[in-house]
N, C-alpha and C positions, 0 to 999 in steps of 0.2 A: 242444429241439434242432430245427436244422432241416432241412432234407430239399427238394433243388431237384430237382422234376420235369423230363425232359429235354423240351422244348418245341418242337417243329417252327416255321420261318417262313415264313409263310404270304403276306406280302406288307412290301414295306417300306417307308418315306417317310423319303429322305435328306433332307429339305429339313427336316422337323422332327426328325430323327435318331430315329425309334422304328420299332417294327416289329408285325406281329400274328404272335403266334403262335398254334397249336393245343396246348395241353395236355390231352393225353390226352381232348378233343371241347372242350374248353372255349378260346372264344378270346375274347385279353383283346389288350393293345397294352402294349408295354413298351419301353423305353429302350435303343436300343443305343450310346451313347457310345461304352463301354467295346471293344466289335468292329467300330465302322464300315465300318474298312478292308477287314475280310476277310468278314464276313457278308454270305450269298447266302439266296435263296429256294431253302429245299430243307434248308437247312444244321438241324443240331439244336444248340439253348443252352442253358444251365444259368442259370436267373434266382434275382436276391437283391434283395430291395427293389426290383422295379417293374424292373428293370434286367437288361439280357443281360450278363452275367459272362466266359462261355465258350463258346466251339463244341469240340463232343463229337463223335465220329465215329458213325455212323449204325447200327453195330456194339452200339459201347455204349450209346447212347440206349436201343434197341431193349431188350436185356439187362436196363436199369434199367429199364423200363418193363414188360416182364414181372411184373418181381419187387414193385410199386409195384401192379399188377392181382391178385396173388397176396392182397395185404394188402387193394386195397379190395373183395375181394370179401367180406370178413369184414364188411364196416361195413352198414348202412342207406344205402337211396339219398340221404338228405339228408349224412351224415356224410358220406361220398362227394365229393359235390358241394363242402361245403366244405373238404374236406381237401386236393381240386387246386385250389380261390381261395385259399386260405390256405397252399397248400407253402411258395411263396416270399418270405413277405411275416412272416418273425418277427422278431422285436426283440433287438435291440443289436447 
């Protein structure tokens, strides 16, 4: 199953269409094709393979991200770590 962590944007490059975001301290750079038009710095997204999907209100991110700290607090610090590299990036 997969499970898209809500992602903060943290800066963006129109010109290559991708963006950085912060997941839960972790930032990586992902594809916004999909939201160009309406994606802002500040905004939270739901990523799936490499790629911004959705913008979520600031409300809900927040809420899923509670609940998302709830669970990694059960894991070890390496489980952890991979489990927000790996949220968005399952197969098929």
């Amino acid at each position: 199953m997969c499970l898209s962590i809500p992602s903060k944007v943290v800066k963006i490059d129109k010109e290559k269409a991708t963006a950085v975001v912060d997941t839960m301290g972790v930032q990586r750079e992902v594809g916004i094709d999909f939201v160009e038009d309406e994606v802002k710095v500040g905004d939270y997204v739901l990523i799936h393979i490499g790629f911004a999907m959705n913008i979520i209100s600031e409300e809900d991110a927040l809420a899923s991200i509670e609940t998302y700290k709830e669970i990694l607090a059960l894991m070890d610090e390496e489980e952890r770590r991979q489990a927000i590299l790996d949220g968005d990036n399952c197969e098929g």
